[in-house]
C-alpha positions as CSV (number, residue, x, y, z in Angstrom):
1,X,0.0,0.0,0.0
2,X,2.9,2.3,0.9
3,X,4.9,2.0,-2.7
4,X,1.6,2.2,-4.1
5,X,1.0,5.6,-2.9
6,X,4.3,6.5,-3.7
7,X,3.5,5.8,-7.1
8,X,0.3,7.7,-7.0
9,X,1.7,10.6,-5.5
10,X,4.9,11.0,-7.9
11,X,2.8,10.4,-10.4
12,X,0.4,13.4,-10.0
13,X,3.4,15.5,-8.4
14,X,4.5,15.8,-11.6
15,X,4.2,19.7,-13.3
16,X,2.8,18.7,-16.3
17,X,0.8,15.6,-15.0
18,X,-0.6,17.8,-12.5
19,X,-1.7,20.3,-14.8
20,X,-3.4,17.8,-16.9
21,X,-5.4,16.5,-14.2
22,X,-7.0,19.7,-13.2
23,X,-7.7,20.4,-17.4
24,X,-9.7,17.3,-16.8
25,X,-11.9,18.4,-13.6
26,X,-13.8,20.7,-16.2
27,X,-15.3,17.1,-17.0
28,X,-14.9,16.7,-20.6
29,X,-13.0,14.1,-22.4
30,X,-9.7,15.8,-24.3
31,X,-7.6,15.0,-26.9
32,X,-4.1,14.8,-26.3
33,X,-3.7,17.6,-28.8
34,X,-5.6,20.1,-26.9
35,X,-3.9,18.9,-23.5
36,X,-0.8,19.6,-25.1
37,X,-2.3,22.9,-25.8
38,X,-3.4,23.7,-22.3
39,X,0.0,22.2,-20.8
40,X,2.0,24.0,-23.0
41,X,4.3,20.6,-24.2
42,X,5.2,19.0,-27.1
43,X,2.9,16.4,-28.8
44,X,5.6,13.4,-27.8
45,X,5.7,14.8,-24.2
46,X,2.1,14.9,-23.6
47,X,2.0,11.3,-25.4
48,X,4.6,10.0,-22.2
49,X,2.6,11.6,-19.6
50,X,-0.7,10.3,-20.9
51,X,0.8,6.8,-20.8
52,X,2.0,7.2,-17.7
53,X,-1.7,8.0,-16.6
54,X,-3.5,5.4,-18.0
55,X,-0.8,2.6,-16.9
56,X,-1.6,3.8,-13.3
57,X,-5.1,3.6,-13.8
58,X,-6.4,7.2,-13.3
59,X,-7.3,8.1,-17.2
60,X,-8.9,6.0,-19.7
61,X,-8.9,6.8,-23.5
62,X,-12.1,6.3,-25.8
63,X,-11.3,6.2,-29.5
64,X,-13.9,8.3,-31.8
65,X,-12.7,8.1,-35.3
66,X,-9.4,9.2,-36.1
67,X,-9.4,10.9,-32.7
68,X,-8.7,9.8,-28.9
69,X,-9.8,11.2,-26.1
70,X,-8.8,11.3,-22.6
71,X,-10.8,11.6,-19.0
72,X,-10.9,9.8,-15.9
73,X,-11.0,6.8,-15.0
74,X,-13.8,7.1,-12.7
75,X,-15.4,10.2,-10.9
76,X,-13.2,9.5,-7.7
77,X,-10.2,10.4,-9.4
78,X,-11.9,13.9,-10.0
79,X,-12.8,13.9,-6.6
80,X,-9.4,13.3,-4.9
81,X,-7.7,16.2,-7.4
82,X,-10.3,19.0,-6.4
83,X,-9.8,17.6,-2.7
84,X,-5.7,18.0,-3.1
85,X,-6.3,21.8,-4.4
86,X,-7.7,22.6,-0.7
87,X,-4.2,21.6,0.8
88,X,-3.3,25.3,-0.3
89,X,-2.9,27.5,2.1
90,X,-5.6,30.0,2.6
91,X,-3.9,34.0,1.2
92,X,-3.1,35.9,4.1
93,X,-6.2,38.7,4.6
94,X,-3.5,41.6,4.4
95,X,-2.8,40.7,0.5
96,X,-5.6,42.6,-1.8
97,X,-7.2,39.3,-3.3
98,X,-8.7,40.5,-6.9
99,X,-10.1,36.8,-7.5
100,X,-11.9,36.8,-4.2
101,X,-15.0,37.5,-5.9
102,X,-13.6,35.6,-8.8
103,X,-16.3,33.3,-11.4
104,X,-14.3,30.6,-11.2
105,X,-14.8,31.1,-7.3
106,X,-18.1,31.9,-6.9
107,X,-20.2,29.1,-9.0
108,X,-17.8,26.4,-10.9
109,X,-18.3,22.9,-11.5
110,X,-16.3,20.2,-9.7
111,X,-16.1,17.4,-12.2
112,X,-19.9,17.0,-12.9
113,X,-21.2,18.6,-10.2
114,X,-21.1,22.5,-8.8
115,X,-18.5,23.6,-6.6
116,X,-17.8,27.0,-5.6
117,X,-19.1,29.5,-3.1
118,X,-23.1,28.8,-4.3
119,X,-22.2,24.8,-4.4
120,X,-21.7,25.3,-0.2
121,X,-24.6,27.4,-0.3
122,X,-26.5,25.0,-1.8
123,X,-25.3,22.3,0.3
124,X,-25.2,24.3,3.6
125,X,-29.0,25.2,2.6
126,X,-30.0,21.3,2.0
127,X,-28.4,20.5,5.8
128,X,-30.2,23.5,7.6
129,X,-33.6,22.0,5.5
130,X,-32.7,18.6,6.8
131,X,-33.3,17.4,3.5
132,X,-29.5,15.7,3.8
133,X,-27.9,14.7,7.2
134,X,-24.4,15.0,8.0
135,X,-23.5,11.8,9.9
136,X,-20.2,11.2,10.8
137,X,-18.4,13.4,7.9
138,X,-20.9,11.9,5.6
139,X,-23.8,12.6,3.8
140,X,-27.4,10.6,3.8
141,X,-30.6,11.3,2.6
142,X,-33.5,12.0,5.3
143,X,-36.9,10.6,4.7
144,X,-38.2,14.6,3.7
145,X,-35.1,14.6,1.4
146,X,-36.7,12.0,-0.8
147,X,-39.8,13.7,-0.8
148,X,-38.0,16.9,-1.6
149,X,-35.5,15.2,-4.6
150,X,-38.5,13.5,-6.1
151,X,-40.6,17.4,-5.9
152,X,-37.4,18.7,-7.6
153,X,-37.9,16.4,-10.8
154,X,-35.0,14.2,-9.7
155,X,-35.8,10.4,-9.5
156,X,-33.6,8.8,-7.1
157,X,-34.2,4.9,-7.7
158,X,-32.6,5.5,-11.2
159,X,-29.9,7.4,-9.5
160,X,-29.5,4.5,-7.6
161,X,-28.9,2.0,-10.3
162,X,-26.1,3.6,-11.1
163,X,-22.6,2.4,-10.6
164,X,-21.3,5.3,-8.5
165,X,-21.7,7.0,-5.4
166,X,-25.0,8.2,-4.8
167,X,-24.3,10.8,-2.5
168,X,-21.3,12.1,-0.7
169,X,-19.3,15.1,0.3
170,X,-16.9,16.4,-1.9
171,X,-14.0,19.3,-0.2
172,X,-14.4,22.9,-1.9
173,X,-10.8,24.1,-2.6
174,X,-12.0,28.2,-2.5
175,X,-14.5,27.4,-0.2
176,X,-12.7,24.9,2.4
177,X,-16.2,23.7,3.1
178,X,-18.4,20.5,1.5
179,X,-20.3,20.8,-1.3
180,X,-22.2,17.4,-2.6
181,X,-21.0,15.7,-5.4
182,X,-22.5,11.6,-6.2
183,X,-25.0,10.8,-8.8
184,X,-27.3,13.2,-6.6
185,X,-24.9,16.2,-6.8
186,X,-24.7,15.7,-10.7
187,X,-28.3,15.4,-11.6
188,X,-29.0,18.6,-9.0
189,X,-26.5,20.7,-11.2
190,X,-27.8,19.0,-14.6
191,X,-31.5,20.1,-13.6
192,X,-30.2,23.5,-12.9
193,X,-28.6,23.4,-16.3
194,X,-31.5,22.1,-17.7
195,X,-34.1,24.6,-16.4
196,X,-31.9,27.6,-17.3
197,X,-30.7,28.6,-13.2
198,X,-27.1,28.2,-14.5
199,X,-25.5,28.2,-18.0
200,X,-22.0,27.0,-18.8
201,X,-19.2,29.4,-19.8
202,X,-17.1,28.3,-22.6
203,X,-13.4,27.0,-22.1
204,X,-14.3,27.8,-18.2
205,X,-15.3,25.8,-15.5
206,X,-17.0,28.9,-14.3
207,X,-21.0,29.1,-14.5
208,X,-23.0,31.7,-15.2
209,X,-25.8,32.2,-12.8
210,X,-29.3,33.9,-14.7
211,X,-31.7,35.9,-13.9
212,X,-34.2,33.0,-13.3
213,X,-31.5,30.8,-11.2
214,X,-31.2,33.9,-8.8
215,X,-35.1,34.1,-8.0
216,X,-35.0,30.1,-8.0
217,X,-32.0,30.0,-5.5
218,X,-33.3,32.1,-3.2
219,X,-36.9,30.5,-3.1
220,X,-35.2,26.8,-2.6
221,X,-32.6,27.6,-0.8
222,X,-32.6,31.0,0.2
223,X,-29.3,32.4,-1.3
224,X,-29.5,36.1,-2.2
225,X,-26.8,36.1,-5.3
């Protein structure tokens, strides 16, 4: 287990590596192309750091044509990354912080689900409501949170059929809080998608919140935006 984390660790400790991993928290599949791009490297260098990935197990490549593209292996991988960013330590409050009030800080997504000072919210909101329980640093659904997913337009027993975590909390690197991330955290953001509170930004894991999402936030879960 010990020279197994060893791997792990050098592995991601790696510049480039590391920058590829957190290309990949914006939850879309790449091409090694672009992730040459957005690393700045040479097409043979990204090629030996991709291998190096997928030998370890944390990417896997799907083939679309003449094209492959790469992405997690599985949705914990994405987890334990955007967990690692909230080992940094927190700026001092004498430094002026221009990205305080930053997008990407404010309302991102975390893989496939939303992250960010509004994904807390959201999450802190769903705790006070008692619609989730925190029991013992994790999360479970209360009887009135089944009630209140199924209101929503979010049917939990197909969530449940899925081969993931249903529902668990997932540590905010801005925030240094929980937000929820699980196949419950993922549909929550894709119904907010889906019903025009939020709207993706391009090349961004920022997310723009709308006029409607604001009125919609605060009657759910009362968040004044």
């Amino acid at each position: 287990m010990e020279d197994q984390f060893i791997k792990i660790a050098s592995l991601i400790g790696d510049p480039v590596r590391a920058i590829i991993m957190w290309t990949l928290l914006d939850g879309k599949a790449f091409t090694a192309t672009e992730l040459a791009i957005a690393v700045s490297t040479s097409p043979q260098n990204i090629s030996m750091h991709l291998a190096k990935l997928l030998d370890a197990g944390l990417l896997c490549v799907e083939k679309q044509g003449r094209h492959k593209y790469y992405r997690f292996s599985n949705k914990e991988v994405a987890y334990a990354i955007e967990a690692m960013a909230s080992l940094i330590p927190p700026e001092t409050p004498q430094k002026k912080n221009p990205e305080k009030h930053s997008p990407i800080k404010n309302c991102r997504t975390c893989y496939d689900h939303l992250a960010g000072k509004i994904g807390v919210a959201v999450t802190e909101s769903l705790l006070k409501q008692n619609i989730i329980l925190d029991s013992d640093a994790k999360f479970e659904l209360s009887p009135e949170g089944v009630k209140w997913f199924s209101d929503f337009g979010i049917n939990l027993e197909d969530l449940k059929k899925q081969r993931r975590l249903f529902l668990k909390p997932c540590l905010d690197w801005s925030e240094r809080k929980n937000h929820i991330a699980g196949s419950i955290g993922a549909s929550l953001l894709d119904k907010m998608i889906a019903d025009d509170w939020l709207r993706r930004t391009k090349d961004s894991r920022a997310i723009q919140i709308t006029g409607k999402g604001e009125k919609e936030l605060f009657r759910y879960f009362k968040i004044v935006v």
